[in-house]
N, C-alpha and C positions, 0 to 999 in steps of 0.2 A: 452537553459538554464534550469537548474534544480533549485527546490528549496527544503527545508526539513519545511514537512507541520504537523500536527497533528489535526486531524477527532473531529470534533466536534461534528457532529452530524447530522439529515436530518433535512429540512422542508419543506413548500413551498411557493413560491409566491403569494400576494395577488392580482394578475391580471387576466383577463378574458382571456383563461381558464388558470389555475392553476400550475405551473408546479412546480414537484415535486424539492428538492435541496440539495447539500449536502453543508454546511459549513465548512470550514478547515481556519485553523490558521497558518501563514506563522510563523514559527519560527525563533526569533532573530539569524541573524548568523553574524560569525566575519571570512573575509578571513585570513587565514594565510598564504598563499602561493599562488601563482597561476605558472602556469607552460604554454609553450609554447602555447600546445594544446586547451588552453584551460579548462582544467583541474584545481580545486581549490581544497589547502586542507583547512578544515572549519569548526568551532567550533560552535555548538549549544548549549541551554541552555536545558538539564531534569534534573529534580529531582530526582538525585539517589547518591549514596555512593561515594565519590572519591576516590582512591586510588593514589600509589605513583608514576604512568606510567601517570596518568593523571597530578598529581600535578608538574613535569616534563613539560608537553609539555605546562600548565599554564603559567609555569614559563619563559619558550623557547621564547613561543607567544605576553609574556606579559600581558593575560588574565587576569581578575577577577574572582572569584570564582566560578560565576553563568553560566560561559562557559565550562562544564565539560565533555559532549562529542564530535566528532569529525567523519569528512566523506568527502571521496573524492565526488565533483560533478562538473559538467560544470559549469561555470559562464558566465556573462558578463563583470563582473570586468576584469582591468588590474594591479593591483594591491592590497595588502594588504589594508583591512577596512573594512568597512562596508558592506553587499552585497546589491548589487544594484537588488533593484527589480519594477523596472520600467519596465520593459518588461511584466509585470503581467499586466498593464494597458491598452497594446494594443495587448494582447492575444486573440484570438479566440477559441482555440479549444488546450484541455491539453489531456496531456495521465498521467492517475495515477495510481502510484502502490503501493497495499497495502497488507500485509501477510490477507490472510483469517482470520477468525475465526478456532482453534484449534477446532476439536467434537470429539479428543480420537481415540479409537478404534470402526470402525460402521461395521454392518455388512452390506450383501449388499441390502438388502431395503434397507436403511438410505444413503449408500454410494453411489448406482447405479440406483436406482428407479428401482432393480426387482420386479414384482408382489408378490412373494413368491407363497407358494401351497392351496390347498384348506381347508377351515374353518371347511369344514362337519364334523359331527361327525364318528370319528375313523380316521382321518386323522392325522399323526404326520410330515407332512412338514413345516405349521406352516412359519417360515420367514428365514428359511433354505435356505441354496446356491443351493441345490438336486445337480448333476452330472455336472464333470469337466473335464471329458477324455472320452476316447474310448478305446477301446479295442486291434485293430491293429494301423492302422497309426495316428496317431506318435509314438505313445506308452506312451507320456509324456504329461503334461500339457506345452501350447504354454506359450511363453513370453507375458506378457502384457492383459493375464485372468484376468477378472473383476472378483474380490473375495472381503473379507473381508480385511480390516486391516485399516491403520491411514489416516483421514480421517479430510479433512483443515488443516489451519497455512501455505498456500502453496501461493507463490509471484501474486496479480490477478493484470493484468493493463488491463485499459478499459478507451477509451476517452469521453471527458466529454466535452461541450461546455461550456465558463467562461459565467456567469450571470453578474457579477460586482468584483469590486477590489475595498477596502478599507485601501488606503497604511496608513493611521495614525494609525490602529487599527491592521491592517495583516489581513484581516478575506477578504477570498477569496470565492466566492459564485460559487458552477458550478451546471449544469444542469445534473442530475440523481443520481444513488447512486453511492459510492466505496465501496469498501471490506473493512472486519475489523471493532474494535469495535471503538466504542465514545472513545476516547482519544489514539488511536492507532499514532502510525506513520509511517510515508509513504512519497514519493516522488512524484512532479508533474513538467516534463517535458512541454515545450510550444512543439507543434505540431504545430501551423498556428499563423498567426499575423492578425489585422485589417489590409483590404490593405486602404491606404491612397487614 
């Protein structure tokens, strides 16, 4: 089961010893469909612009206003309504995926943790890439050369073990960080259940 979460923020436990946490917010979603598989299509609430493709599948759905975008994901439901997120309550262990943080364009210190050249005076390598080829074989730069160029916004999942579930609020607790900033959003698949 997937669900569509939005990153609140870290903190941590106040228990002996400490463990660090990240908070994430299950967002209200409405099944529209579900499909054989498995497979829901599902309307979430963000705060953005409507246009007239949305105001459409509103109307299709029978939505309210405050359901304005949409995403395929697994469910447990069998049917249109509400998504059931009771499975959250007897999770173990999630995998989350979040876009990075964007950093532009970096070069490769910033990008690869090169050392760059030396400081001394009269030295212009500075935080330079220095040499990328050879001279005979290959005669080219390989595929997949660590160099400069765009650098995060890239899909990071990493599993996270659940702390607690707060189904009246949505505010889901797990054990370390995710990727992405405070108010990003992101999906969290169950990986493991409590076993009974």
């Amino acid at each position: 089961m997937e669900f569509i979460v939005e990153k609140i923020g870290m903190s941590r436990t106040v228990s002996v010893p400490s463990l660090p946490v990240t908070l994430l917010k299950v967002l209200e979603t409405k099944v529209c469909e579900v499909a054989e598989n498995g497979q829901a299509f599902v309307a979430y609430s963000k705060g953005k612009k409507n246009n007239k493709t949305i105001d459409g599948q509103q109307k299709k759905y029978s939505l309210s206003a405050e359901f304005n975008r949409f995403a395929t994901i697994t469910v447990a439901n069998t049917e249109a309504g509400d998504l059931d997120v009771s499975g959250l309550s007897e999770a173990k262990l999630l995998k989350s995926s979040f876009n990075s943080k964007g950093r532009g364009f970096a070069g490769v210190v910033k990008r690869w943790n090169f050392a760059g050249g030396r400081a001394s005076h009269g030295h212009r390598m500075g935080r330079r890439t220095g040499s990328i080829g050879n001279a005979e074989w290959p005669g080219r730069v390989m595929r997949g050369k660590k160099m400069p160029g765009h650098y995060g916004n890239t899909k990071v999942t990493v599993k996270n073990d659940v702390v607690s579930f707060d189904a009246e609020t949505g505010i889901l607790v797990v054990k370390g960080a995710v990727s992405g900033p405070n108010g990003g959003l992101g999906r969290v698949r169950i990986a493991k259940w409590v076993m009974q």
